[in-house]
C-alpha positions as CSV (number, residue, x, y, z in Angstrom):
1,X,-22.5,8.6,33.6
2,X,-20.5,7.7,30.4
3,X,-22.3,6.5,27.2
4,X,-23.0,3.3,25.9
5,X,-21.3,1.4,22.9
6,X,-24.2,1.1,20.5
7,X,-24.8,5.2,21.8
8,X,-21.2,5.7,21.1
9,X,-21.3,4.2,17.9
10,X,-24.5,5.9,16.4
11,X,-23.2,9.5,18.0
12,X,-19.7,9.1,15.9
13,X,-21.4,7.6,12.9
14,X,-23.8,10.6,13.0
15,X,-19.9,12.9,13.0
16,X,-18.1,10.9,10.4
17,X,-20.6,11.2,8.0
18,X,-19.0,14.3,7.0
19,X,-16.0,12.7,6.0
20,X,-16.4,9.0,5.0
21,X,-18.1,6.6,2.9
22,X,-18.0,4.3,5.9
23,X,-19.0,6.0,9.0
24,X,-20.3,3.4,11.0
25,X,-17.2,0.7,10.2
26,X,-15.5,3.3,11.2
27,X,-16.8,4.1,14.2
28,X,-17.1,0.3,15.9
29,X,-13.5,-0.1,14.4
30,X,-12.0,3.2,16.4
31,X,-14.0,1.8,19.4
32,X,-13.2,-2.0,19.2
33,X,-9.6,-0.4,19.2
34,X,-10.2,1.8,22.3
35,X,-12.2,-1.3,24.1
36,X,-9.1,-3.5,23.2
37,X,-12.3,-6.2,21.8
38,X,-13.0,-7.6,18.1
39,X,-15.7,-5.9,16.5
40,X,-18.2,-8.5,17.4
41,X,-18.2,-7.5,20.9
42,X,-19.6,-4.3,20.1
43,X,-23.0,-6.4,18.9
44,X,-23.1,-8.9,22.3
45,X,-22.9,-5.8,24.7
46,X,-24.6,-2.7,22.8
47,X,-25.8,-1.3,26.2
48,X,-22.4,-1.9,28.0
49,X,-21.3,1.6,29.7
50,X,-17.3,2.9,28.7
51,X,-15.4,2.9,31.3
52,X,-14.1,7.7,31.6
53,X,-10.6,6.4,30.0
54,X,-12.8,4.3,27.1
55,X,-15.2,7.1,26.2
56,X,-12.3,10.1,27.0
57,X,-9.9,7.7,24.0
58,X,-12.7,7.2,22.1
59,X,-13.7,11.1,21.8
60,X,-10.3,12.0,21.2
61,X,-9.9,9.0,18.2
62,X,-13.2,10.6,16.6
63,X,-11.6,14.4,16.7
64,X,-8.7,13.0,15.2
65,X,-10.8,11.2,12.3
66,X,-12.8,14.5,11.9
67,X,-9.2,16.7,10.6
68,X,-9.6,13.6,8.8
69,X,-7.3,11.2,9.7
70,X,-7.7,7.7,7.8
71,X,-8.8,4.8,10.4
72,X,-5.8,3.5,9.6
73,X,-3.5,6.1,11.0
74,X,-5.2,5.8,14.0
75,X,-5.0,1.9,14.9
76,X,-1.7,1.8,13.6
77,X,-2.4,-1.5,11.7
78,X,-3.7,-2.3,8.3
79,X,-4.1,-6.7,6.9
80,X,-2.8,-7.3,3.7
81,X,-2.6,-10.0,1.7
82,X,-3.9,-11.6,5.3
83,X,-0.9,-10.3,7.3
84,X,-0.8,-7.7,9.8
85,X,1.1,-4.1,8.8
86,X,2.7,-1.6,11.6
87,X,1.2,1.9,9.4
88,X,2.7,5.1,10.0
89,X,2.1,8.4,8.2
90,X,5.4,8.1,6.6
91,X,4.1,5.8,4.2
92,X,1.3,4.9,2.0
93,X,-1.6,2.9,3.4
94,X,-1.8,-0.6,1.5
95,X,-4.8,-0.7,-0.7
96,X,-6.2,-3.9,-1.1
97,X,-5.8,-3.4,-4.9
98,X,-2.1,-3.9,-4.8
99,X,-2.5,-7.4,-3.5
100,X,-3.1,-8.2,-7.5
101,X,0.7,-7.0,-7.8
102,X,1.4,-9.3,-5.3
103,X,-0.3,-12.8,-6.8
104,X,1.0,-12.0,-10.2
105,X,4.4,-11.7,-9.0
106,X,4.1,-14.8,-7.3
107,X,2.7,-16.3,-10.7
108,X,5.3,-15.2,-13.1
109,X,8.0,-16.1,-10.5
110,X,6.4,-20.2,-9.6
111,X,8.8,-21.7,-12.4
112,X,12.0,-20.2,-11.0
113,X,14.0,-21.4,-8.6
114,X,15.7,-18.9,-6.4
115,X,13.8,-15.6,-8.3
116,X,15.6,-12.4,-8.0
117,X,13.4,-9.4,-7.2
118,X,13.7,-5.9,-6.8
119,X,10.7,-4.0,-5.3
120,X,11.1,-0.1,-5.5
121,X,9.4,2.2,-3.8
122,X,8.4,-0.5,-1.0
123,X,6.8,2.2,1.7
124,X,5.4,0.0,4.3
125,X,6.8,-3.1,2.6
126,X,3.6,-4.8,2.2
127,X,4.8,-5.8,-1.6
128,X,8.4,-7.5,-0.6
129,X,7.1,-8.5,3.0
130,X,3.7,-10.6,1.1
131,X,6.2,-12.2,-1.1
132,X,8.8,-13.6,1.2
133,X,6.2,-14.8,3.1
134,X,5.0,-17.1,0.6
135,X,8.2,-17.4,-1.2
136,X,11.3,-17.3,1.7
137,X,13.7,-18.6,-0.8
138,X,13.2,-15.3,-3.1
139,X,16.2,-13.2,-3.2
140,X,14.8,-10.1,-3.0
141,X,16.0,-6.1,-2.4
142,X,13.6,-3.8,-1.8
143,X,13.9,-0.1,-2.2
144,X,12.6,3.1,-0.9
145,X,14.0,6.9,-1.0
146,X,12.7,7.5,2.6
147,X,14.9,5.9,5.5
148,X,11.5,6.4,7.6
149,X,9.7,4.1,5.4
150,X,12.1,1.2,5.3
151,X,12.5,1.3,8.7
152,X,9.1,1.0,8.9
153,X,9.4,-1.7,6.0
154,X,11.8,-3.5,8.4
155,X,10.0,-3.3,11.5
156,X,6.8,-5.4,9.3
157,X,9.1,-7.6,8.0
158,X,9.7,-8.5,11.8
159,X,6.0,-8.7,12.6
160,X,5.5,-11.0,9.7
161,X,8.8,-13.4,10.3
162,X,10.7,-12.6,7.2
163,X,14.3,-10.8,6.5
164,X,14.1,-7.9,4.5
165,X,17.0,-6.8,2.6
166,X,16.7,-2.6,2.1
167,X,18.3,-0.1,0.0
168,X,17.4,4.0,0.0
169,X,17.5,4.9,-3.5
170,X,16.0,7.3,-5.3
171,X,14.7,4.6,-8.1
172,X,17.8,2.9,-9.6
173,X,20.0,5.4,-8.5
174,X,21.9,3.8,-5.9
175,X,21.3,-0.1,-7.6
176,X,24.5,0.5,-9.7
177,X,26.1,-2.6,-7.9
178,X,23.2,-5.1,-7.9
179,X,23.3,-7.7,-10.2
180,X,20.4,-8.4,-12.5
181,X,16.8,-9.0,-11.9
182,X,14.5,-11.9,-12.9
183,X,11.4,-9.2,-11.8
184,X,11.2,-5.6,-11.1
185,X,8.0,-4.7,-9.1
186,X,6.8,-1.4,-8.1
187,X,3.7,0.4,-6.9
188,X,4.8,4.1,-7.6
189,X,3.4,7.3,-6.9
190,X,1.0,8.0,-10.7
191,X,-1.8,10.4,-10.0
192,X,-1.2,13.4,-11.7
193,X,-0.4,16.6,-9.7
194,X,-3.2,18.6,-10.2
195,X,-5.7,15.7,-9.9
196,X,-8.6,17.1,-8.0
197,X,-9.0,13.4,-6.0
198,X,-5.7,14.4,-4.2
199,X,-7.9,16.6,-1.9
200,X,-10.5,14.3,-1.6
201,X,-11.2,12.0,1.9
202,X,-8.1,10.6,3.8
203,X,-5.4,11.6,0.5
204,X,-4.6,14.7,2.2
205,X,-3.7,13.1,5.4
206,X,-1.0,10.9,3.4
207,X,2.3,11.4,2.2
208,X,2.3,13.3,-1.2
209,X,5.6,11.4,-2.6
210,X,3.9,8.6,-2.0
211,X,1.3,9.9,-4.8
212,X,2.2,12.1,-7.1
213,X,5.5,11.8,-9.1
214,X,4.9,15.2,-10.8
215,X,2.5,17.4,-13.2
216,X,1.1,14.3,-15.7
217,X,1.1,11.1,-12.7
218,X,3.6,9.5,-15.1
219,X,6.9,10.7,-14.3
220,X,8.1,8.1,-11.9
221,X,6.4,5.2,-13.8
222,X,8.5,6.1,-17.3
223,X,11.8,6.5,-15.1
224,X,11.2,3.0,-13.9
225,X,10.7,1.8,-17.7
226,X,13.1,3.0,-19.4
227,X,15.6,2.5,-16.6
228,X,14.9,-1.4,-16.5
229,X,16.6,-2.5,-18.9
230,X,19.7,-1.9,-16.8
231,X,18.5,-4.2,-14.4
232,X,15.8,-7.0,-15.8
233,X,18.1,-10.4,-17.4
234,X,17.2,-11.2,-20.8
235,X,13.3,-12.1,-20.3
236,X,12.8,-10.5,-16.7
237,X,9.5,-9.2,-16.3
238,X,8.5,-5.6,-15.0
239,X,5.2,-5.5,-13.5
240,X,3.7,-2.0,-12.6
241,X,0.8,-0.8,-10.9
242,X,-0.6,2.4,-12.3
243,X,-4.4,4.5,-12.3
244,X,-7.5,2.8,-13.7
245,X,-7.1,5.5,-16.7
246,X,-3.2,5.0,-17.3
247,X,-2.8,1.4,-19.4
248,X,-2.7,3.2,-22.8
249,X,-0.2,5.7,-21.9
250,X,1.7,2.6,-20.0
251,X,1.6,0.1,-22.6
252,X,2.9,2.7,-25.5
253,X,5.9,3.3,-22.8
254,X,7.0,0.0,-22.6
255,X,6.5,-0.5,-26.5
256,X,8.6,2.5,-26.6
257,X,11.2,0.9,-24.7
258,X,11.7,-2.2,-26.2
259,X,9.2,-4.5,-24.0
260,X,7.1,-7.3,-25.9
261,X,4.3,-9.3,-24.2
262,X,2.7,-6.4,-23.0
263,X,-0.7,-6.7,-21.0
264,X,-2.6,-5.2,-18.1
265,X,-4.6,-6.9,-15.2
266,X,-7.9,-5.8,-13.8
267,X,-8.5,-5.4,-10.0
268,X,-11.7,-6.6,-8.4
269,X,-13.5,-3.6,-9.3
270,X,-12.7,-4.6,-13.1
271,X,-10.2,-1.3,-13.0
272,X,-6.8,-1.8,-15.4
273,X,-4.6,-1.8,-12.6
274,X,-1.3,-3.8,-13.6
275,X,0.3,-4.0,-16.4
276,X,3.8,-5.7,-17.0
277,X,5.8,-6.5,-20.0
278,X,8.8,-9.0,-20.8
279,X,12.6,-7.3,-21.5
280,X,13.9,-9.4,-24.1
């Protein structure tokens, strides 16, 4: 005799406990996945027994989310920005936070005809992939130092219908032949090296050049300022994402650099979590 769902459910919940702030979501997601059924089917058949191949998946989904593993690893999917993303543990998972980069982009680009956009450090692509999906026209190259990750970028920008035009670069290091920018957009890696959050719930599972630049979490994101200027026309825009704590130290880098109209966004959870600046 194999378990029920709503016994399934409550028996992983009970496990992941341990390691997430979401047990239970994570429990009906893992076995909606396994069932091959949207969450609400979970609720209409609670006492429904798994099939031996259902529960045996199942058990081996939860051991995996135990090491831990983020839920995300294990469907191999994440939404953003109300797409669907291939995820692979090459790359960052897309936090809903970075959608912000996304809208503002798409705000400081609405008066331009054919923008010109450079994206760096594009992991799963969810930045350039959103974009061209509500802009096609833009011209856009996106960037990544990993081949793994823009193949992975290019594989969602199939999913999603759009043509993705990739570079590996380490920053602007191979962009010596690109022609100027109206945007530079970027979601780098800025918690500090030493941060004890690193080793805290799923950041251990993911790739750690995907989050720490170096020893103070602001290596890569004063590379990208004070290489800009390089690449931005004469009142381009460079739009960052950075920590809820970093604004100050960002803002006074782009001051340093010659930037005016310097501001910072807050996320839904009212956190600083964009700033951008004008080149003039």
């Amino acid at each position: 005799m194999t378990d029920s769902i709503a016994l399934s459910i409550q028996q992983a919940q009970n496990q992941f406990g341990q390691v997430s702030q979401t047990a239970r979501l994570d429990a009906e997601l893992l076995l909606a996945f396994c069932l091959g059924k949207p969450r609400s089917y979970l609720y209409s058949w609670p006492e429904k027994e798994l099939s031996v191949e259902e529960q045996n998946q199942f058990r081996a989904l939860v051991e995996l989310r135990l090491k831990p593993t983020p839920v995300a690893y294990l469907l191999v999917e994440r939404e953003f920005y109300s797409l669907p993303f291939k995820i692979s543990p090459v790359a960052l998972i897309p936090r809903p936070e970075t959608e912000l980069l996304v809208e503002t982009t798409l705000q400081y680009c609405a008066n331009i005809d054919r923008p010109r956009i450079l994206e760096m450090g594009t992991g799963t692509g969810a930045i350039s992939v959103a974009l061209l999906h509500e802009r096609p026209e833009i011209e856009l190259i996106t960037t990544d130092i990993s081949p793994a990750c823009l193949e992975l970028a290019q594989a969602n920008a199939k999913l999603n219908g759009v043509s993705l035009t990739c570079i590996e670069s380490n920053w602007y290091q191979n962009l010596a032949d690109q022609a100027s920018f109206d945007l530079i957009v970027s979601n780098p890696p800025y918690i500090a090296e030493d941060d004890p959050y690193l080793q805290q719930g799923d950041l251990p599972a993911e790739p750690l050049l995907a989050l720490t630049p170096g020893k103070t979490g602001l290596e890569a994101i004063q590379l990208i300022i004070e290489g800009a200027s390089g690449f931005l026309n004469p009142g381009g825009y460079l739009l960052l994402e950075h920590g809820f704590d970093q604004q100050k130290a960002v803002a006074s880098l782009f001051r340093n650099a010659g930037f005016i109209q310097i501001q910072t966004l807050r996320d839904f959870d009212d956190h600083p979590r964009v700033s951008l600046a004008q080149y003039p």
